[in-house]
N, C-alpha and C positions, 0 to 999 in steps of 0.2 A: 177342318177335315185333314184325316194323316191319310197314308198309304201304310197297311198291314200287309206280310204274309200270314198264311195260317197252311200249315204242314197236318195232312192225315196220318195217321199211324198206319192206317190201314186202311184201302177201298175194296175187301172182301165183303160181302153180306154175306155170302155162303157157296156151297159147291157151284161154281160155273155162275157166279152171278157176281158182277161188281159195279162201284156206283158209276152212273157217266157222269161226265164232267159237266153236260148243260145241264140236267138235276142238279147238281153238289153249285151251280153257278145261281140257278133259279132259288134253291134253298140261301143261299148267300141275298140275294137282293129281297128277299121276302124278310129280311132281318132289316133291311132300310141300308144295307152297305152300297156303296156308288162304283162305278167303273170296275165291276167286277171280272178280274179273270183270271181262266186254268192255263197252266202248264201242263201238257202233256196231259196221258190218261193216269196219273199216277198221285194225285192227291192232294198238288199244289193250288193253291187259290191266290191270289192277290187283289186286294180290293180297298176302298178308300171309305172311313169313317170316321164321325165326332174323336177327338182325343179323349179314348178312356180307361181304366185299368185293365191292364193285360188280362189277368184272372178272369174278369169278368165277361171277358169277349171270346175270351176261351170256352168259358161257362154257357156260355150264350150260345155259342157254336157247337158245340156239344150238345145240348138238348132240343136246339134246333134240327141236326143231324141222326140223332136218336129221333124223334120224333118224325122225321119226313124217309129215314130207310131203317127203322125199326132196329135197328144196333148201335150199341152205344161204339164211339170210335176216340179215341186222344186225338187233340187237335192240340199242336202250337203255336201259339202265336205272338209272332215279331214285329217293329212296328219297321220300319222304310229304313230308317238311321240304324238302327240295331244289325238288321240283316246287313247290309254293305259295311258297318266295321266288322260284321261276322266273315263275310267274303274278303273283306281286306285280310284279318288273321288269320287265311291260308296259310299257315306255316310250310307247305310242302308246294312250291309254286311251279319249281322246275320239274319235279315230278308230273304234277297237274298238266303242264304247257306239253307234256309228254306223253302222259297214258292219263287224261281227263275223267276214265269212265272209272279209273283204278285209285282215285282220291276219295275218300267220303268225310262226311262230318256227320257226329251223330250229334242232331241238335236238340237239347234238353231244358224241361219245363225249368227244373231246378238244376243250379249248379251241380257235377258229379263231385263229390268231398273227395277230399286228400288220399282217403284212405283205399276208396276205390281205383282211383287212380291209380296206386300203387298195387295194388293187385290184379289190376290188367295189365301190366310192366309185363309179369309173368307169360302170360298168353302170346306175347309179339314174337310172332315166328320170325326168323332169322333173314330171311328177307321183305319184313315185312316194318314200317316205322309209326308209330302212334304217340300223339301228343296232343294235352289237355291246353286250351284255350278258352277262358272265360268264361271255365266251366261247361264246353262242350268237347268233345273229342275229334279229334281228326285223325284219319287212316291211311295210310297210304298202303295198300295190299299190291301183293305180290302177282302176275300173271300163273307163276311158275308153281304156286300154292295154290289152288281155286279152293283149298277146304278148308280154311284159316279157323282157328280156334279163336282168334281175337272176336270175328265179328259173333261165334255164339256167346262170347261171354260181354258183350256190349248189351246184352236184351235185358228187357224193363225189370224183369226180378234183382238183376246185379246192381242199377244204376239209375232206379228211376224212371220217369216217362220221360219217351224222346223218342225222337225219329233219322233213320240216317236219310242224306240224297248225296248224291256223289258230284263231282264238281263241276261237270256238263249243267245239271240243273242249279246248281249254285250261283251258277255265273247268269244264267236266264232269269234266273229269279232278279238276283241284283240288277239288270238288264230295265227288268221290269219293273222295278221299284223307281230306279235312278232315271225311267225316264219323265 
């Protein structure tokens, strides 16, 4: 048995409707996963299962999810060890230990390639600092800019599937995993 995270993209089903977390928990144990739990109302799950291909537990979760709130939603999924060196490679940690809510990481199915990297360079407003780690990005936004062009140009058409959380839940997650 490992300990996974798995990240929503998204818990809208529709205008004024979103999923709860004991539905997204109850559809999680109806899959056979163990010690299941949410963070917050916001999409996170953490739960413990057989060692098996990420993809597949993705896959699994995905249609499981489609099938129990009728919308298909991206789910990824990290295993215990992955997410905590993921939290370890905070690149921005003084910032974090300072304005926590104003950190984010956008964590991705697939690595973001070279090339995208290089053309979100572009977008980082002047006070804003972004940097690619292991294939996911990390933000550190400005308070003094709340309309940043970085974060529209991080969405799945430029970069693939992924999801950001900012590093209040990052650290609860890791929290949750590490214990």
């Amino acid at each position: 048995m490992t300990t996974y995270v798995a990240l929503l993209y998204s818990i809208i089903l529709g205008e004024g409707r979103r999923v709860v977390m004991s539905d997204l928990k109850t559809m999680a144990e109806g899959l056979g996963m163990k010690n299941v739990r949410t963070l917050a109302s916001t999409g996170n799950l953490v739960f413990g299962a057989p060692v098996t291909d990420i993809v597949g537990l993705e896959e699994r979760l995905e249609a499981a999810f489609e099938s129990a709130f009728g919308r298909h939603v991206d789910i990824i999924v990290r295993g215990a060890a992955d997410w905590l060196r993921l939290a370890a490679g905070n690149p921005f940690g003084t910032e974090s230990a300072a304005a926590p809510d104003q950190v984010a990481v956008r964590v991705m199915r697939q690595p973001v390639p070279d090339e995208a990297i290089a053309t979100l360079r572009s977008y980082v407003g002047t006070d804003e600092k972004m940097q690619a780690v292991a294939g996911d990005i990390w933000i550190c936004f400005s308070r003094a800019t709340p309309n940043s062009r970085l974060l529209t140009a991080t969405r799945h058409k430029r970069l693939g599937i992924g999801t950001s959380r900012n590093w209040n839940t990052m650290r609860k997650l890791a929290d949750m995993v590490g214990a």
